[in-house]
N, C-alpha and C positions, 0 to 999 in steps of 0.2 A: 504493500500500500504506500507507504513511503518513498519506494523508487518511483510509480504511478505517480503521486502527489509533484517529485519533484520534475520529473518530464512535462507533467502539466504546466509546471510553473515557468520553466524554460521555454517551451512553448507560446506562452501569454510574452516574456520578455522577447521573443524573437518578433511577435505579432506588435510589441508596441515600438519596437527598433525600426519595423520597414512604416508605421506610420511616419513615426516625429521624420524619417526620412522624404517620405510621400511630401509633411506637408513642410519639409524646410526649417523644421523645429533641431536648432542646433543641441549640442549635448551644456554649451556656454547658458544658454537660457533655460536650459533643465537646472542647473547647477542656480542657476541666480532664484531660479523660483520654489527651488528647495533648501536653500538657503546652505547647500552644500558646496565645496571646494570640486573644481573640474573636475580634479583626481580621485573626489570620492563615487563623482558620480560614474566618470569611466569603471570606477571599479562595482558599481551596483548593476551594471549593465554588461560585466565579464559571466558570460557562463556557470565560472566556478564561484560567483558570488552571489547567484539568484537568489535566497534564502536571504539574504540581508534587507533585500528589495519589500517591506512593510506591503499593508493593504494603503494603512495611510498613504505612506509616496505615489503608493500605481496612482491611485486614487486623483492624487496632487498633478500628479504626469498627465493623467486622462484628461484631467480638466486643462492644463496646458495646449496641448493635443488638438481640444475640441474634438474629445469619442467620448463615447460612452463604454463605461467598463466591461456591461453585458456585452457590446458588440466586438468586443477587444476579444473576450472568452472565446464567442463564437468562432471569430476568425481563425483563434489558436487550434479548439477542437478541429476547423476544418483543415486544419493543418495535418492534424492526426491521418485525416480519411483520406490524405493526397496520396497517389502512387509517387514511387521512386524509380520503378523501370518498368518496361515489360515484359512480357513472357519472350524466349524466343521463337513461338510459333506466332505471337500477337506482331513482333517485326517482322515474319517474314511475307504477313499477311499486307503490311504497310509495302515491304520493297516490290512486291505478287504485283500490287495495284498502283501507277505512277500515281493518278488520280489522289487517291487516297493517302498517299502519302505525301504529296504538295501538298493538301488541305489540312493534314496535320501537322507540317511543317508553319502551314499561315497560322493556326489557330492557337499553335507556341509559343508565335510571334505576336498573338492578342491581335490579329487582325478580325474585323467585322464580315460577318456577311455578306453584308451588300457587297462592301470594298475586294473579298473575294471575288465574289460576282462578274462586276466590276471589272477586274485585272484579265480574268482568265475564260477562257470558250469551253462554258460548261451549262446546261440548263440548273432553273432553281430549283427542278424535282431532282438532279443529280446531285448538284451539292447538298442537299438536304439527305439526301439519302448516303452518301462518304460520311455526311455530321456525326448521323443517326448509326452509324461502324464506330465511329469514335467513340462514342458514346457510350457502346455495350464494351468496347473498351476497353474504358476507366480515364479515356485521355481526357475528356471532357461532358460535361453536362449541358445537354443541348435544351436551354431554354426556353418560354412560349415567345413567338413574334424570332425566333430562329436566335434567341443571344446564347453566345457561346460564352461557357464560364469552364474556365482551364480547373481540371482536376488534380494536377501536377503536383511534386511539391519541389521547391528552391532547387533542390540538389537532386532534381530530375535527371536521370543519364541514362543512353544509351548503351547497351548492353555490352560491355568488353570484349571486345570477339567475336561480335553475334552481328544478324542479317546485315539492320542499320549498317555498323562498322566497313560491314567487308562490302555492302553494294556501292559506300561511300571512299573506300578506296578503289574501287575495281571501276566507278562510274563516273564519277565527281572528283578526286582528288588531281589526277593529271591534267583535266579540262583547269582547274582553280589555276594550280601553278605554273603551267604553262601559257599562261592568259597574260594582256597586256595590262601591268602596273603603273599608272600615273602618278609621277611624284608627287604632285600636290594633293591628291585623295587618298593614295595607297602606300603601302610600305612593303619590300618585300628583299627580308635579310633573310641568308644562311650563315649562321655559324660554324665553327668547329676548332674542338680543344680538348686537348684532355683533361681532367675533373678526377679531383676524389670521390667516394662513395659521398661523403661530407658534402661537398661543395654541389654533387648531383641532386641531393637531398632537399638541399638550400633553394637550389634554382627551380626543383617541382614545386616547393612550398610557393615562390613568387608567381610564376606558373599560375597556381590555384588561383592566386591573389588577384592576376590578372584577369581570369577567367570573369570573376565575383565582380569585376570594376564591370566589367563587359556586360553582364547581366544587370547591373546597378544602375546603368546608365540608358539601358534600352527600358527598363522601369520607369526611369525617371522622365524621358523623354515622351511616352507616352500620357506623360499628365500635361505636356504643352498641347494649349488649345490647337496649332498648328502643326501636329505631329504628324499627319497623312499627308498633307502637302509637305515639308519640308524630308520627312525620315525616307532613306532609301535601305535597299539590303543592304548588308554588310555580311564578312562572313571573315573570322577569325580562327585562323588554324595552327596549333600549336604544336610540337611535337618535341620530345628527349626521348632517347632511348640510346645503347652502348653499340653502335654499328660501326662497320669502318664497311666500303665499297667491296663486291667481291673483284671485281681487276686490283683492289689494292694487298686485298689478303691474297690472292694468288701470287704476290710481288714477294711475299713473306720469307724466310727462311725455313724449309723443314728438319724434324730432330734428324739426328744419323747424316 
């Protein structure tokens, strides 16, 4: 019960972190209207110090906020109900159907129906009925008047190794980098170096970091009123792993 109580509780703190982010509410102004030091407050809003975090403060925070604490709760349990991955017979039914898995790609992307619509040459009994797949699912819950409400949660991923991965290297990934990059909108390094197990450790962690900035920002982006006119795709690809070229290991020394 107590491991339950405290997942709940981290929960409600992860639910009130992507608000005050939503609405712009800095951690400098949590601190001033809880009459706490920045440093206490970063530290009431650390993971390993939810238990610290009072009803009073939520309470305090909420009304900062402009939520309501019942809807705070809510959000957090709907946090509980989100998938994390899915099956690999549920991707391969995604990579089976292009259709289907564009539409699930847009609906990731928090795009609208219409604006589906809109984009791509498909009838509104087609895309309703690709929704209406998603939907048994888990990816999402296809609302009345067709609103799509993502079922996801934050650290949503595709399956390691599985359809997704390999139709996206086998389909997708030599079209991306072999593609023309404009320096003024694009970036496109290769590295290489050797690394400790240490310093490879380091460079996954910033990795992640970056990933989380990525996700943070197409969140955030979508609260501008002009977000469908101004946002285009983007597609960010990241990769480490310990390879060296096979022409280069055939250059190698053998034993004997």
């Amino acid at each position: 019960m107590a491991q339950a109580n405290r997942s709940q509780s981290r929960r409600v703190l992860r639910a009130l972190k992507r608000v005050l982010k939503a609405r712009g509410v800095s951690y400098e102004q949590v601190a001033r209207h809880l009459g706490l030091s920045l440093s206490s407050v970063k530290r009431l809003f650390s993971p390993a110090a939810d238990s610290d975090f009072t009803l009073r403060r939520l309470e305090a925070v909420c009304e900062l906020a402009d939520v309501d604490l019942l809807e705070l709760v809510r959000e957090a349990e709907s946090e509980r109900l989100r998938v994390t991955s899915l099956a690999a017979a549920q991707e391969r039914d995604l990579v089976a159907d292009p259709e289907l898995l564009l539409v699930a790609i847009c609906a990731l992307s928090h795009w609208r129906f219409e604006r589906i619509l809109q984009r791509y040459r498909m009838t509104r009994a087609r895309l309703t009925g690709l929704l209406v797949r998603l939907d048994r699912m888990g990816l999402i819950e296809l609302l009345p008047e067709n609103r799509i409400k993502l079922r996801v949660a934050k650290n949503f991923t595709w399956l390691p190794g599985g359809p997704i991965h390999h139709y996206f290297v086998n389909h997708v990934q030599a079209e991306f980098v072999s593609g023309t990059f404009a320096p003024e909108r694009d970036l496109h390094r290769f590295v290489w170096g050797m690394l400790t197990a240490e310093s490879a450790a380091l460079l996954r962690a910033k990795m992640a970091e970056l990933a989380e900035t990525f996700d943070d920002l197409t969140r955030q982006d979508e609260l501008r009123p002009d977000h469908e006119a101004r946002a285009s795709g983007r597609c960010l690809l990241m990769a480490l792993r310990e390879w060296e070229p096979a022409k280069f290991r055939a250059l190698r020394r053998t034993a004997g």
